[in-house]
Every structure is written in C-alpha cells, then in structure tokens.
C-alpha positions in Angstrom: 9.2 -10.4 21.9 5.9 -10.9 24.6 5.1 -6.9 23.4 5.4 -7.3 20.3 1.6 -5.5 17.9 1.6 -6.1 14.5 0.4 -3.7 12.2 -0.7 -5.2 9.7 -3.6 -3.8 8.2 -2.6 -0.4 9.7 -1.3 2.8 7.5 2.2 4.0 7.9 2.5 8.0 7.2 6.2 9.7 6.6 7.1 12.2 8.5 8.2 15.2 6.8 12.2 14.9 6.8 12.2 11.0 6.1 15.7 10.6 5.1 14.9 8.3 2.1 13.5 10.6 -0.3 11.9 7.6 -2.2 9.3 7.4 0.9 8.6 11.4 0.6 5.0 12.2 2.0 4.7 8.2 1.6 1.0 6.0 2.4 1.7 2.6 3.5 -0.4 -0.4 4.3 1.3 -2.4 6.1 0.0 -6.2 4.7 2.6 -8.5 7.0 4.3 -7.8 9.8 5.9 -9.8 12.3 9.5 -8.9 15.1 11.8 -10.3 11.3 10.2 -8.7 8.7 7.3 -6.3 7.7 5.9 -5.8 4.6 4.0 -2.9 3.1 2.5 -1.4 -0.7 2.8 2.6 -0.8 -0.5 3.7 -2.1 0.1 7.2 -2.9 2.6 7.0 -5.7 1.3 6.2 -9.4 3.5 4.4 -12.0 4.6 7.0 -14.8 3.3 6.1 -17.7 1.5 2.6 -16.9 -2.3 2.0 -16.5 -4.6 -0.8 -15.9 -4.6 -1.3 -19.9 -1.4 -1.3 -20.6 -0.4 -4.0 -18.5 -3.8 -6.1 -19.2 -3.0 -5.2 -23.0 1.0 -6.5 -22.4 -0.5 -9.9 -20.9 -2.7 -10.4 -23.8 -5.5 -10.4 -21.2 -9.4 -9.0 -22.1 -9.6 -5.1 -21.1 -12.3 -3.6 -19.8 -13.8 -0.6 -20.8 -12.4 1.8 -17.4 -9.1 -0.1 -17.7 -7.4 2.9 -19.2 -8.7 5.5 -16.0 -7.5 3.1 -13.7 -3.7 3.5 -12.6 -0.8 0.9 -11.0 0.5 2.3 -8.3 4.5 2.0 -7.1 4.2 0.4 -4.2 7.9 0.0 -3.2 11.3 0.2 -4.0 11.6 -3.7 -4.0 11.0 -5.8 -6.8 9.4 -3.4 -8.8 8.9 -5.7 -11.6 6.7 -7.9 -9.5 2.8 -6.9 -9.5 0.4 -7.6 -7.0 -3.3 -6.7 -6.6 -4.4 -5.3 -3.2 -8.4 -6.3 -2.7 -10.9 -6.4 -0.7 -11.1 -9.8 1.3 -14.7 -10.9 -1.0 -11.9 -12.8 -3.1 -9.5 -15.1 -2.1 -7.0 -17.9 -3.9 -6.1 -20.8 -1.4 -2.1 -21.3 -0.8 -1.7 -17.6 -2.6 -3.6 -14.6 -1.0 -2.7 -13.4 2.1 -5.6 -12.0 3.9 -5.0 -8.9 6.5 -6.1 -6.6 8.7 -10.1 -5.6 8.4 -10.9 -6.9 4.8 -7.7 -6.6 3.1 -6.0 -9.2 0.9 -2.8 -9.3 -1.2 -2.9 -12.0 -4.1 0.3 -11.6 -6.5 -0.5 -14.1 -9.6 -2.4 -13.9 -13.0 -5.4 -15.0 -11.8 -6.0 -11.9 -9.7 -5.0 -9.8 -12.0 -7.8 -11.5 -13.8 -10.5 -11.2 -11.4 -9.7 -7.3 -10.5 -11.3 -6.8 -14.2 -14.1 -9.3 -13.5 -16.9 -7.4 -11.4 -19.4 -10.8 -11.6 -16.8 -13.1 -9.5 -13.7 -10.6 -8.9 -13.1 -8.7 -5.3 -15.3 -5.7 -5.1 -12.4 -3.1 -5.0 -9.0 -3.8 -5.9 -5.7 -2.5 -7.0 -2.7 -3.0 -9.0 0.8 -1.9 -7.4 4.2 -2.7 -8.7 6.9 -3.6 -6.0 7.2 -3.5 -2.5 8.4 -1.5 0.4 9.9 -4.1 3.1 12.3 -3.9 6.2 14.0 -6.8 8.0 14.6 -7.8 11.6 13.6 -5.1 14.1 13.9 -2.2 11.2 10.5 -0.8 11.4 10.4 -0.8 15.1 13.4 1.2 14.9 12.4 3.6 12.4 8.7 4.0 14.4 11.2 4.5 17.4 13.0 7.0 15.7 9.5 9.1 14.8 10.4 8.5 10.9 6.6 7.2 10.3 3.2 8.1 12.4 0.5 4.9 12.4 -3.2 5.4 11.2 -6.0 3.1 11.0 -6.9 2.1 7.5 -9.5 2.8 5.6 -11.0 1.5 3.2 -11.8 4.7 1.1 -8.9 6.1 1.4 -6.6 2.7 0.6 -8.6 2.1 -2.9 -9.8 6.2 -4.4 -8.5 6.7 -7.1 -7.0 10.7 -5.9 -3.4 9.9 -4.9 -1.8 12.9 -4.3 -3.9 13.9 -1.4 -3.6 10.6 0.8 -1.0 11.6 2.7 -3.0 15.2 3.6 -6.2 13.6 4.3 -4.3 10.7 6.4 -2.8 13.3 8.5 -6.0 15.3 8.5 -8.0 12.0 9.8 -5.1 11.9 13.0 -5.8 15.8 13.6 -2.5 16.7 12.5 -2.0 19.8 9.9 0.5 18.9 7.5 2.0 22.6 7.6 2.5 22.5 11.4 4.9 19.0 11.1 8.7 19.6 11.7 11.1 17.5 9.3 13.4 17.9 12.7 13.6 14.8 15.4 13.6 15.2 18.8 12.7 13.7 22.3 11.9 14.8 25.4 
C-alpha cells in the first residue's frame, strides 16, 4: 500500500451510532498501526471497581500514597486481563516498550508497572489500562472509510487527566464539532 499513513500516535473518536456498543462515545490512541493490524487503548472508560491500589496491593508491590485516586482504565475488549502502562516517552525498557507518536510509549511488564509509582526514575505521566482494542488486515481503514471513527491529534493532557467522562466532548470540542449536532446516521455524497 504506497498511500498507506499510520496513525499511530493519533486519537480515534466514535461516531455517534458506532454499531459496537462497547466503543460508545469511545477515546482511542492509536499506539501501532500498520496496512495488517492496528492497535489502540480506549482512554475514556474506567475499570469498575479497580484502582491503582488494588492492583499494586494484588502484586504485593509498595503503594503509594495517591494510588487509591488513581484509576485503570478498560482500554479494550481484547485481552482484558493483560495490563499495560501508557507513559510518557522519559522511560523506556529495551526489547519491551514500544515508543509512538510524539512522546508516547506502551510498556506491558512488571517493571513498568513499577516505575509508574516511582516519580525519582519512573515516566513523568503514566497510566494503567487493562486490555486492548485491535483490528486486523485493512479493518480500520474500512471502518474510517465507513465514517464509524473521526481522527484527532493527541494530546497529551487530554490522554493522561484524570476526568474520563468528558474526553470524548472535549475531543470533539478541540475538532470544532458540537457533540449535539452529530448524526448516528451514515451517508455519502
């Protein structure tokens, strides 16, 4: 594919109407993304239940003092017993973090999970999410064809504040868009 963009590193926003209602007014940073896969972590969607604490407490891991004001996020349908820490690029692990887009990283192993708690050597922001959302060969270029997901730049503020329910709002807000005035119907001219 000689056209093919990535967008990794890029948000994806649901259109009102998606026809998964797991990806309902859905946030997604798209980490990988190449013609036979992409891969992305909803940001938008906290874990019922589940903190920081409780998961550092589960591990028999030290706990910070914030650890219980800090959610985990669902960031997919897939694998959702598989964690990984979103962080800022400051922080890397050779052979295991996948760095993206403008100061992103992905790390999904202990020791990030370690040094999101750690603010002398860990990234300066950072994340946990549990899951994935992912799509195989061609998928996402045919939902984006289809008008099932606008694209937004990311931001950093946005991708690691700690006010979930209005990301999707202030995402369309940032592309000029008033949520109220967006159609759940498809068309094309």
């Amino acid at each position: 594919m000689d056209d093919f963009q990535s967008l990794a590193g890029r948000l994806l926003v649901a259109m009102p109407g998606i026809s998964d209602p797991r990806f309902e007014h859905a946030v997604i940073l798209i980490c990988a993304h190449r013609p036979d896969h992409a891969m992305g972590l909803r940001l938008d969607r906290p874990a019922p239940g589940v903190n920081l604490k409780k998961v550092l407490t589960k591990l028999s891991t030290p706990v910070p003092d914030d650890a219980d004001s800090r959610a985990v996020l669902i960031g997919g349908p897939v694998e959702r017993e598989r964690g990984f820490v979103l962080h800022t690029d400051d922080w890397l692990i050779d052979d295991a973090s996948l760095a993206f887009g403008a100061g992103f990283a992905m790390t999904g192993t202990r020791e990030a999970l370690l040094a999101m708690v750690d603010p002398a050597t860990g990234p300066h922001r950072s994340v946990l999410l549990l899951g994935y959302a992912g799509w195989g060969d061609g998928q996402l270029e045919d939902e984006l064809g289809e008008n099932v997901w606008l694209v937004a730049d990311a931001d950093p503020e946005l991708i690691f504040d700690a006010d979930h329910a209005s990301k999707w709002v202030r995402v369309l807000a940032g592309l000029g868009i008033d949520p109220a005035r967006l159609s759940g119907q498809i068309g094309r001219a």
